[in-house]
N, C-alpha and C positions, 0 to 999 in steps of 0.2 A: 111678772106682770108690769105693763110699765103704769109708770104714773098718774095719776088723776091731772087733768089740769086744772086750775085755776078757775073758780067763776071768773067771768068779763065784770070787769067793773063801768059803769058809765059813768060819763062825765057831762055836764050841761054847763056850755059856753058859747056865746055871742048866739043864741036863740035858739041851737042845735043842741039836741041829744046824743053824744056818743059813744059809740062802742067800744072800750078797749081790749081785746083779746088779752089771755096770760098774762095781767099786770104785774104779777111778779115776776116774771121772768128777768135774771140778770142780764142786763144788757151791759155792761161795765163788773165785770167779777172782780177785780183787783180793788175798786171801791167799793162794792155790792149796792152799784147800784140797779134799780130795775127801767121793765120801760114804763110804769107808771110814775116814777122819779124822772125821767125823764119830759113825761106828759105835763108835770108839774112843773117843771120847770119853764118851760115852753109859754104855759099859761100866765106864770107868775111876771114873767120877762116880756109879755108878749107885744105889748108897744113897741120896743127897742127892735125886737126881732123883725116884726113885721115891717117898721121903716127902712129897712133893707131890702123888703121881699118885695113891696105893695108895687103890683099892675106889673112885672115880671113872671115872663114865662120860667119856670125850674124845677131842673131836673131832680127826679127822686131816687139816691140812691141807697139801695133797701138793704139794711143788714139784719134781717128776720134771726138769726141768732145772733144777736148782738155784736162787741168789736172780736168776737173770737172766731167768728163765724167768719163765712165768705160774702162780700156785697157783689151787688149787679144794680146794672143802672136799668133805670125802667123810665122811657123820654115820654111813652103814650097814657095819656089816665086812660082807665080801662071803662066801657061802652056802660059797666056797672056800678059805676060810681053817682055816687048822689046826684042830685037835678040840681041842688042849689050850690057845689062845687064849680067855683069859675076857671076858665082853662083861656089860652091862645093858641093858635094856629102857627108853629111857627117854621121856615124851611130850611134846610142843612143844605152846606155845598155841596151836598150829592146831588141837589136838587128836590129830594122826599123831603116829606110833612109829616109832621105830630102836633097831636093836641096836648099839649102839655101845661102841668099844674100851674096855678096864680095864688097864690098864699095868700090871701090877702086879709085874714085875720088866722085871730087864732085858734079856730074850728077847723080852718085850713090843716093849722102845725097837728093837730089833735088826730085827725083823717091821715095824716102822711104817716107820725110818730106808729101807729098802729099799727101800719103796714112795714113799720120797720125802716122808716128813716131816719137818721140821727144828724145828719149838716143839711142844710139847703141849699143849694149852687142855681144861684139864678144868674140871666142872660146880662148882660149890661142894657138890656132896651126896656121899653114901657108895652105895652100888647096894643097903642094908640097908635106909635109908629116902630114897627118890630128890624126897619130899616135903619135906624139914625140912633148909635150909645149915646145916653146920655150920662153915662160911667166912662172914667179913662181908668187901668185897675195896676197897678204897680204891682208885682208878684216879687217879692225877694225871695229865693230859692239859696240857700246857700250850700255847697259842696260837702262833702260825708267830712271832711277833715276839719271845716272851718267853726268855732266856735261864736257862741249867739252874739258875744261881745262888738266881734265885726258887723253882723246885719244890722245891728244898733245903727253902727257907724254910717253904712251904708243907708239906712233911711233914712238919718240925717243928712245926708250928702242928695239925696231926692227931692229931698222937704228945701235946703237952698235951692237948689236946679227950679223946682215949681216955684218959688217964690220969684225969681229973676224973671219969671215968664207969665208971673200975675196968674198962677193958680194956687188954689186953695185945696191943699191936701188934707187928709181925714186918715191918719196911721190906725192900725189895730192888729195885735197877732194875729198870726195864723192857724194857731191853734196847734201847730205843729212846732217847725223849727224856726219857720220864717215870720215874717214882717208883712202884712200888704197896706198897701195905700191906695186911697180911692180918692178921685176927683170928679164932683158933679159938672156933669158939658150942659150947655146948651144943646138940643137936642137938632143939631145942624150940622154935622160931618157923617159918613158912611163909614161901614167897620174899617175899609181902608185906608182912611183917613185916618180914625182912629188909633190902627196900630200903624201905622206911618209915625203917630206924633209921639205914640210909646217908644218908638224902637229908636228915633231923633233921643228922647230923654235919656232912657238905657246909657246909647251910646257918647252923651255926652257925661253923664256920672262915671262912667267907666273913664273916658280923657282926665275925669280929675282925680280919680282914684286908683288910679294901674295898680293890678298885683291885688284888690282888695274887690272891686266890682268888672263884672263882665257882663258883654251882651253877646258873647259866643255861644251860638244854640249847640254847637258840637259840645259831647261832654269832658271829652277829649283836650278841648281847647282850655276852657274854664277855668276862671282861677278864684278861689275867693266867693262871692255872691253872685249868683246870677237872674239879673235882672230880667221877667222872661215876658218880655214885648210882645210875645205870642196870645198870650192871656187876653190877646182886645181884638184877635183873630173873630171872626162869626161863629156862632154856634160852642165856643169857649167857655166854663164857666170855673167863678172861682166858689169857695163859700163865706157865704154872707156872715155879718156880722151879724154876733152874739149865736151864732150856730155853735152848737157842741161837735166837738172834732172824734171820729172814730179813733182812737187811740186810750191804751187803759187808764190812765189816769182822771178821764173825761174834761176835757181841758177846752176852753170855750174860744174860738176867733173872738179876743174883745178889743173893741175901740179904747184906745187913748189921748191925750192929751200930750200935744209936741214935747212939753216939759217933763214927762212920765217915759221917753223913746229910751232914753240913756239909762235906764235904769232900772227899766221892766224884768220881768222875769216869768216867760211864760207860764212854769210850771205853778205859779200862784193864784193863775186866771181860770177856774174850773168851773164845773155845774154846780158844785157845791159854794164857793164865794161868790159868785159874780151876780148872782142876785143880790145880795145884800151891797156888795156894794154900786150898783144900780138904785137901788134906793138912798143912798147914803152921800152918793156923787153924785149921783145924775151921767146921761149919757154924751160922752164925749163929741157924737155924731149927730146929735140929734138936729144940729142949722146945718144938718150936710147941704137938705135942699134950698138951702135960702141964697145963696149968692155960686149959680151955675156959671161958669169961663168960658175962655174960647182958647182955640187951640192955632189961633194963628199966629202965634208968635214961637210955636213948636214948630208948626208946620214949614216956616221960615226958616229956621235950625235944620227940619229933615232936609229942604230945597241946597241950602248951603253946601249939608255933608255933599250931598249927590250930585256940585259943583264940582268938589273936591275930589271925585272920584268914590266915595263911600255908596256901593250901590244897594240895592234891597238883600235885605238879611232873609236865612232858609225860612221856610214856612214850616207847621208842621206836617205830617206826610201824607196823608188824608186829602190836603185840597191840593188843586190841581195845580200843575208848573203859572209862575207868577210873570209878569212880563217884567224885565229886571235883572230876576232872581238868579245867582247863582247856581252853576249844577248843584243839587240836591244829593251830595254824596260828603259821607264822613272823610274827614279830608284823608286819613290812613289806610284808606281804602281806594283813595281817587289814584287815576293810569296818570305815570307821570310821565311828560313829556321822553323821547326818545334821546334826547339828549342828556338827560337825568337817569339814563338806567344804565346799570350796569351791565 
């Protein structure tokens, strides 16, 4: 016979009554935790959360049995979702539309967490102008061989690069292995502007750190961290900070403090600490919006390289051939000239 479930537990937050299906359910079995611990946490947190989220469109990506389970991404809120649920309109290089979620409290986290969300991935835009990032998002990926010691390095090697260019970085793990870094724009370049000014940045951390950072989207090529300039592409998302990361330990993207980069240690940032210490610190991110940059003194960087011969870097494979851009082939796979073959 299988199992009973669970009565739903409700929850009333920011004027809404909600539903939680199976609140016990382990959504994290390695900590046991469930998705009502999760709910909780979400609630507890929910300022820090939500000034990540507020007037972005983001995507929901559902893990209905927890991190053991299989996720799928779901970009459309569905025709039966609540009346007081706010959404944007927003459209993908294919050219299609979705209406998709706007978090913008924490009734929002509470309606997604249900349905089996566990991180947030919102857009870099506001739903005011879904045209112009007002996020530039540093993604540090580092290689299966390279230990966390280097992405340290590497985002400090960032954090000088933005400061020589009068931007204001805001570091936080990833939740995973890496590092990301976000800078508030003014809300006055297009995504390609945008990743223009990423892939100028990349490529010049990589000039001062050979062997340690890369901006080679081949995987092939890479050495070290890779800086991935593609992250500020359109329709891109990374996940926001103080999101809990699908992974068992339950491990949180948290914001830090420049002075905290050298010496963090992911695995100590989880759903279970990072409230408390939220309350005890305070959030490292919280003036993200107070002093927005400009990106023309990157963009003077990207103009340079492409003096010098440095033309546009691959896209990823989904949007269409770029004007610029390199053949779109893994370089171990490209016809090599006739003179070169044997």
């Amino acid at each position: 016979m299988a199992a009973k479930k669970a009565e739903p537990a409700t929850v009333d937050v920011c004027g809404h009554e909600l539903r939680v299906s199976n609140p016990g359910k382990l959504f994290f079995p390695e900590r046991k935790l469930t998705k009502l611990d999760l709910v909780d946490y979400y609630v507890e947190c929910q300022e820090a959360v939500v000034r990540g989220l507020r007037e972005r469109p983001t995507v929901m990506k559902r893990w209905v049995d927890g991190v053991q389970g299989e996720p799928f991404f779901q970009k459309r809120v569905p025709d039966s979702a609540p009346e007081w649920l706010q959404t944007a309109t927003v459209t993908f290089p294919s050219g299609r539309h979705a209406r998709e979620l706007v978090p913008n409290d924490a009734a929002h986290l509470v309606w997604g967490v249900n349905l089996g969300v566990i991180d947030w991935n919102p857009w870099p835009v506001r739903r005011a102008d879904l045209d112009h990032p007002d996020e530039l998002r540093v993604d540090l990926d580092p290689q299966p061989d390279v230990p966390f010691a280097e992405v340290r390095e590497v985002a400090l090697g960032v954090h000088e690069v933005l400061d020589e260019h009068r931007l204001l970085g805001f570091p936080k793990t990833s939740g995973s292995r890496g590092i990301h870094v976000y800078v508030r724009l003014e809300a006055d370049h297009d995504f390609l502007q945008v990743r223009t000014a990423a892939l100028a940045l990349a490529r010049e951390v990589e000039r001062r750190m050979p062997g340690r950072a890369t901006s080679r989207w081949w995987k092939e090529e890479r050495e070290g961290v890779f800086i991935d300039y593609n992250q500020n592409a359109r329709d891109r998302t990374v996940a926001s900070a103080y999101s809990v990361r699908a992974v068992p330990d339950a491990r949180v993207s948290c914001p830090l403090e420049w002075d905290e980069v050298a010496d963090v240690e992911p695995a100590e940032l989880t759903m279970q600490t990072v409230p408390a210490r939220l309350r005890e610190r305070g959030d490292p991110s919280a003036g993200i919006d107070d002093s927005p940059g400009r990106l023309d003194s990157l963009l003077e960087l990207a103009a340079r390289d492409e003096r010098e011969g440095l033309g546009d870097a691959p896209w990823p494979p989904h949007f269409a051939k770029q004007k610029g851009e390199a053949k779109r082939v893994q370089p171990s796979r490209a016809r090599k000239p006739k003179a070169q073959q044997s």
